[in-house]
MIPAMAR-602152 format. One record per atom (N, C-alpha, C, O): x, y, z; residue number from 1. Coordinates in nm, 2 decimals. Example, Ala and Ser with C-alpha at 12.3 -4.5 7.8 and 13.67 -1.06 7.14 Angstrom:
<nodes>
<<1.32; -0.57; 0.78>; 1>,
<<1.23; -0.45; 0.78>; 1>,
<<1.32; -0.33; 0.78>; 1>,
<<1.42; -0.33; 0.85>; 1>,
<<1.28; -0.22; 0.71>; 2>,
<<1.37; -0.11; 0.71>; 2>,
<<1.29; 0.00; 0.79>; 2>,
<<1.34; 0.11; 0.80>; 2>,
</nodes>
This chain:
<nodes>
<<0.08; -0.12; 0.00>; 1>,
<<0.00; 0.00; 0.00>; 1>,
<<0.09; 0.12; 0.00>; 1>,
<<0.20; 0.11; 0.06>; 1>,
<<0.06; 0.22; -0.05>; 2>,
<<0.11; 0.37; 0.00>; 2>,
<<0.13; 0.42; 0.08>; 2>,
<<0.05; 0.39; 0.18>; 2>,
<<0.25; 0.50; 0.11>; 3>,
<<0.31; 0.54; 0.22>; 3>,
<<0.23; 0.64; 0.30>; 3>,
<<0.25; 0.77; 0.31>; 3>,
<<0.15; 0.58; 0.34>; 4>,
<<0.05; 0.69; 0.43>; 4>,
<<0.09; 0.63; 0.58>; 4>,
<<0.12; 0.52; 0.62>; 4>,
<<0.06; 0.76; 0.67>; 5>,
<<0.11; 0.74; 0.78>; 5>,
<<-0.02; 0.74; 0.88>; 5>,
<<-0.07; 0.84; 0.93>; 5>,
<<-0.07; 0.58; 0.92>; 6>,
<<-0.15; 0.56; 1.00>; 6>,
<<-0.15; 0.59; 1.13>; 6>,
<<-0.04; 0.64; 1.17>; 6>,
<<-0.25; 0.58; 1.21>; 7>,
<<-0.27; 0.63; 1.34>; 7>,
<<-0.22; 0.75; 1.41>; 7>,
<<-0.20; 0.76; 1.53>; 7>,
<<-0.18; 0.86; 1.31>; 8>,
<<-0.19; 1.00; 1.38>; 8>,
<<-0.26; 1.06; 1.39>; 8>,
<<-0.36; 1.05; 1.32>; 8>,
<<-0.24; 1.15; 1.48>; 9>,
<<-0.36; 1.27; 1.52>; 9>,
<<-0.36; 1.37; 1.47>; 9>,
<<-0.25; 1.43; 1.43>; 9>,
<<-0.53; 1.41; 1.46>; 10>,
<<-0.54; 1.50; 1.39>; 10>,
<<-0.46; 1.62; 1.44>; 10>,
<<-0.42; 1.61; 1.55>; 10>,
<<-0.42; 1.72; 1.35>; 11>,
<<-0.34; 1.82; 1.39>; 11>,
<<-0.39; 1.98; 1.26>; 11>,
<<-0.45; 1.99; 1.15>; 11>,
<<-0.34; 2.06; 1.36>; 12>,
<<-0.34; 2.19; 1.30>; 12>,
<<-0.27; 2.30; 1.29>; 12>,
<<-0.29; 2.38; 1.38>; 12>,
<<-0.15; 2.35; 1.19>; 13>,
<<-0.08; 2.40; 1.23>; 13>,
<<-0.09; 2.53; 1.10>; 13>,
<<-0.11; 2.52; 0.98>; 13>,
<<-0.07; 2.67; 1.18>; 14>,
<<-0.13; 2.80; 1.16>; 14>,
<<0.04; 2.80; 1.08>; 14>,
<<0.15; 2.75; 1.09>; 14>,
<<-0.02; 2.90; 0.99>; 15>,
<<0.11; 2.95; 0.86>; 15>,
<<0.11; 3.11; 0.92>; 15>,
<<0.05; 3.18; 1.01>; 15>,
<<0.20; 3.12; 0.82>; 16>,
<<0.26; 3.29; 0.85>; 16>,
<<0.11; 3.37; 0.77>; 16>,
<<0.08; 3.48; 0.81>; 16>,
<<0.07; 3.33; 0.71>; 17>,
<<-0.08; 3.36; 0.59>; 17>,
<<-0.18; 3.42; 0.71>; 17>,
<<-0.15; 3.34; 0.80>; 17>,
<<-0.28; 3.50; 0.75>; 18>,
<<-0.33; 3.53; 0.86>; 18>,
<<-0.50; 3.43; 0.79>; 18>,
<<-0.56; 3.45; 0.68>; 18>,
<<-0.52; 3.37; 0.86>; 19>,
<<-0.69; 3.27; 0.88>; 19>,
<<-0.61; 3.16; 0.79>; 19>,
<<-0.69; 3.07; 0.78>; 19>,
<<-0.48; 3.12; 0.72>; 20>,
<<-0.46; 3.04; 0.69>; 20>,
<<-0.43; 2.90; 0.72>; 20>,
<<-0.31; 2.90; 0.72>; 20>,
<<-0.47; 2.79; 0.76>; 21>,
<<-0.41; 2.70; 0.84>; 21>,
<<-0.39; 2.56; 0.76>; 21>,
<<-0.46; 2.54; 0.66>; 21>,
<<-0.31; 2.49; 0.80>; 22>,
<<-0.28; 2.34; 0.72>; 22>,
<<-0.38; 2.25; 0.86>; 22>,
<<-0.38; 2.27; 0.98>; 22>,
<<-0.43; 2.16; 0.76>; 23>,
<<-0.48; 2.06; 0.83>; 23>,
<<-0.43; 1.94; 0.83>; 23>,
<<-0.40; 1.91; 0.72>; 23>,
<<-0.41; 1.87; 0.89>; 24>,
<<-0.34; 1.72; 0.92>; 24>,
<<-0.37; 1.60; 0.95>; 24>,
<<-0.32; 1.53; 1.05>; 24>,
<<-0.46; 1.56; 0.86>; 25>,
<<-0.60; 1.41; 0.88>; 25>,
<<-0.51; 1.30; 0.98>; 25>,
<<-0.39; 1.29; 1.01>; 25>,
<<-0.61; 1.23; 1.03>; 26>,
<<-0.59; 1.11; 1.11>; 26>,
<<-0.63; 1.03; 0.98>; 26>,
<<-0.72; 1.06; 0.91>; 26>,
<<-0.54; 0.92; 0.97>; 27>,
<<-0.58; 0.81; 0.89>; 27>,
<<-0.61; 0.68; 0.99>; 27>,
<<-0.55; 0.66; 1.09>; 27>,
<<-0.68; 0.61; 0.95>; 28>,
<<-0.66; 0.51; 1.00>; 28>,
<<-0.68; 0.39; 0.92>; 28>,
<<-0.79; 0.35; 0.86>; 28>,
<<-0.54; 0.31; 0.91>; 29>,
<<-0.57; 0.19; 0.81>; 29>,
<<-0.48; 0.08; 0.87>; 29>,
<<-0.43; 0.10; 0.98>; 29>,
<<-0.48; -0.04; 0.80>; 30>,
<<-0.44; -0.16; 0.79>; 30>,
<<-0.43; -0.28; 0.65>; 30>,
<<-0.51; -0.26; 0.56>; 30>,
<<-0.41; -0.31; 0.65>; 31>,
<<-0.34; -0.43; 0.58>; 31>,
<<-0.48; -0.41; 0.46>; 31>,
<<-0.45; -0.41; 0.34>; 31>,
<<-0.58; -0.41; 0.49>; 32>,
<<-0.74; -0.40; 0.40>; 32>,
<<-0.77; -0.28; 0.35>; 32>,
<<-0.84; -0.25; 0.26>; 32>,
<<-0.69; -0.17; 0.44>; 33>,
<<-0.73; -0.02; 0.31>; 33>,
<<-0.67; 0.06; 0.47>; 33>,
<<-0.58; 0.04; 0.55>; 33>,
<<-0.81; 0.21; 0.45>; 34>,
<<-0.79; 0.31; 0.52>; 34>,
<<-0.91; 0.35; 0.53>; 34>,
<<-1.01; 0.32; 0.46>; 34>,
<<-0.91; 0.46; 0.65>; 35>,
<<-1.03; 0.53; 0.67>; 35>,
<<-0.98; 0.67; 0.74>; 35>,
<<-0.88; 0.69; 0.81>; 35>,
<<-1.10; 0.76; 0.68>; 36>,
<<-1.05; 0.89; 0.74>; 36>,
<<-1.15; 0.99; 0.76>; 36>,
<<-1.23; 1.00; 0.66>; 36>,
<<-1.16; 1.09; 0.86>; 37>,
<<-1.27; 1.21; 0.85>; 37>,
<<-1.17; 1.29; 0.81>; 37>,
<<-1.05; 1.29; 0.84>; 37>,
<<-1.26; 1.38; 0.71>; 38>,
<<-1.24; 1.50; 0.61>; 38>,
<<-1.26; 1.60; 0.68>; 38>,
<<-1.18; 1.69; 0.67>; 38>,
<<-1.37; 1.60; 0.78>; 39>,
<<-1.43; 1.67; 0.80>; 39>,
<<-1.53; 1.64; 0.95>; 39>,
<<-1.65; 1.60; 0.92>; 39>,
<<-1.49; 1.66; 1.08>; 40>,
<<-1.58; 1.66; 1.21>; 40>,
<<-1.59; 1.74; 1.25>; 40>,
<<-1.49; 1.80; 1.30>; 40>,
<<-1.75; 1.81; 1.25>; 41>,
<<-1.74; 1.90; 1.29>; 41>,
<<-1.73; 1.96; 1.47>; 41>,
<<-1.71; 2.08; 1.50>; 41>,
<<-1.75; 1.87; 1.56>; 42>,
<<-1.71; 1.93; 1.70>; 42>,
<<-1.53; 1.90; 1.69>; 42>,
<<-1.46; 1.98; 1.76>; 42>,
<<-1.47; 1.82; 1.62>; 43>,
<<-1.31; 1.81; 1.66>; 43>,
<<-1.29; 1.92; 1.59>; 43>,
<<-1.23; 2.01; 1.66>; 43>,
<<-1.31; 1.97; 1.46>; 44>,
<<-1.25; 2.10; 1.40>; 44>,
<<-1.25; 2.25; 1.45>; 44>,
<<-1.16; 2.33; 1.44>; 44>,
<<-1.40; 2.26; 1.51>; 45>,
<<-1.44; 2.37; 1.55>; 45>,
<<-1.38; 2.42; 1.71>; 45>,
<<-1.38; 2.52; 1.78>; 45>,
<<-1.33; 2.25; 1.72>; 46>,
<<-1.24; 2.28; 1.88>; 46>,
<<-1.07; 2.31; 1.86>; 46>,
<<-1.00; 2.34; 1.95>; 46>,
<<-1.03; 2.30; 1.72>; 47>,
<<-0.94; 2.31; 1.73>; 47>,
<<-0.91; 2.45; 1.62>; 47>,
<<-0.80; 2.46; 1.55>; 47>,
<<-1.00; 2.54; 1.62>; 48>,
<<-1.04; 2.68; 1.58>; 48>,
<<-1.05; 2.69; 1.44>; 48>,
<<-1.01; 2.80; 1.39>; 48>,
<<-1.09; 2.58; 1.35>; 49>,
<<-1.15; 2.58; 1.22>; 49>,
<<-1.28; 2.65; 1.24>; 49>,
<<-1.36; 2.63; 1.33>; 49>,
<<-1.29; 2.74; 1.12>; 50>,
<<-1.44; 2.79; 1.12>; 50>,
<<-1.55; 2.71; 1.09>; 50>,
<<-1.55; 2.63; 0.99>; 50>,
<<-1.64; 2.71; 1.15>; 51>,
<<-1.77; 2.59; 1.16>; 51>,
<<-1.83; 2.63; 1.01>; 51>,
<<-1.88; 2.73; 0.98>; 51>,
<<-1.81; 2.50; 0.92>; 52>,
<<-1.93; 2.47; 0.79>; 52>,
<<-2.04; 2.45; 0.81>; 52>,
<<-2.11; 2.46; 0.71>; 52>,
<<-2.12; 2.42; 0.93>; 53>,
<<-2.24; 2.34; 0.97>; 53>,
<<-2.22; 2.23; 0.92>; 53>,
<<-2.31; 2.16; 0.94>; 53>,
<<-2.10; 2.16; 0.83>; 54>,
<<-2.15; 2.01; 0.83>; 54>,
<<-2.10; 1.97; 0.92>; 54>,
<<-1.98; 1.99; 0.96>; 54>,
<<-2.23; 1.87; 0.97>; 55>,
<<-2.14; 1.79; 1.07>; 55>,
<<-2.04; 1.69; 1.04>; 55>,
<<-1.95; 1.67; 1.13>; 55>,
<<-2.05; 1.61; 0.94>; 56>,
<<-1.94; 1.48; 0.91>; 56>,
<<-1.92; 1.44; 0.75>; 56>,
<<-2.00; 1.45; 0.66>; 56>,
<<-1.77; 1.40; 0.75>; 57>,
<<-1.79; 1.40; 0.60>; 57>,
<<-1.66; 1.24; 0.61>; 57>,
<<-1.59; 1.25; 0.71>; 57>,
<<-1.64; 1.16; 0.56>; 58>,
<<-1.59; 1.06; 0.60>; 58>,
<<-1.52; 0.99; 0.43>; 58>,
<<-1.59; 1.03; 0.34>; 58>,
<<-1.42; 0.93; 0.39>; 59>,
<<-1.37; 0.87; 0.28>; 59>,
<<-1.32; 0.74; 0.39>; 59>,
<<-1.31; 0.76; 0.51>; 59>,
<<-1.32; 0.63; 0.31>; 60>,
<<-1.26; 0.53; 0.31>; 60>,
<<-1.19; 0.42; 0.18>; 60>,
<<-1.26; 0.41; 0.07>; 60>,
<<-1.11; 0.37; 0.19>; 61>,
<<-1.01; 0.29; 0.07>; 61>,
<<-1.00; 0.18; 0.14>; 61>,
<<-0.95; 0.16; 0.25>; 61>,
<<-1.07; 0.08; 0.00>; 62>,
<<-1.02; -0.07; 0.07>; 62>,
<<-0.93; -0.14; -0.06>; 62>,
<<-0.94; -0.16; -0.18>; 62>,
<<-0.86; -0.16; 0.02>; 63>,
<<-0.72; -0.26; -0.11>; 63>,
<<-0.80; -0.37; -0.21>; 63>,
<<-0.78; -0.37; -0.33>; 63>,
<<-0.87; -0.45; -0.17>; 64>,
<<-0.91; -0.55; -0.22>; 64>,
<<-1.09; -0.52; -0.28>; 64>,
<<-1.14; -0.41; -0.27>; 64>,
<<-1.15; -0.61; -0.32>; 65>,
<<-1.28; -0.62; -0.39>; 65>,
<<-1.34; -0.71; -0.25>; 65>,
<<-1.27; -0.80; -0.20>; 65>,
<<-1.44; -0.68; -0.20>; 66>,
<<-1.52; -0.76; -0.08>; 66>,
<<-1.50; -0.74; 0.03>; 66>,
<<-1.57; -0.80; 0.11>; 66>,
<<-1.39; -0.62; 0.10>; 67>,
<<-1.35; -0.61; 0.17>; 67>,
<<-1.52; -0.51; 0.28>; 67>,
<<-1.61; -0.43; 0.24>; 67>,
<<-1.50; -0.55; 0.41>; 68>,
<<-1.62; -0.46; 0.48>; 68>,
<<-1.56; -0.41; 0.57>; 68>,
<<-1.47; -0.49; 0.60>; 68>,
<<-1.55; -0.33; 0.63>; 69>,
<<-1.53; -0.22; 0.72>; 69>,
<<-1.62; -0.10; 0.79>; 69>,
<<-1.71; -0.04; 0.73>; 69>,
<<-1.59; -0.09; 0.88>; 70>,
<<-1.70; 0.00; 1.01>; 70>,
<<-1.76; -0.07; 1.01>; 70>,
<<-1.73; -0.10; 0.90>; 70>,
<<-1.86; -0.17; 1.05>; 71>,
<<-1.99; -0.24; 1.10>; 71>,
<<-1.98; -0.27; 1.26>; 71>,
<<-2.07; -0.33; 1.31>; 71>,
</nodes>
């Protein structure tokens, strides 16, 4: 699989740009794919992203054909 770096935390770090900021997804995967929020909205809004009103927005990647995940 791709060099993605599982089980970190989300992070947020402010640039010299004023309201600019980089975002830093948590992935979470394994040997069957990945999973990830794009987008929560009480973790973002706590960590001083401006609130979208959405509340959740979610991607997931599975390596294989048949694979099930979250249940």
């Amino acid at each position: 699989m791709a060099d993605i770096a599982f089980e970190k935390d989300l992070s947020v770090t402010e640039t010299g740009i004023e309201g600019l900021k980089v975002v830093d997804l948590a992935v979470h995967g394994d040997n069957r794919g990945w999973f990830k929020e794009n987008w929560q909205r009480a973790k973002m809004c706590a960590l001083g992203i401006p609130d979208l009103r959405i509340v959740q927005n979610n991607i997931s990647y599975n390596d294989s054909r048949g694979v099930t995940r979250g249940i």
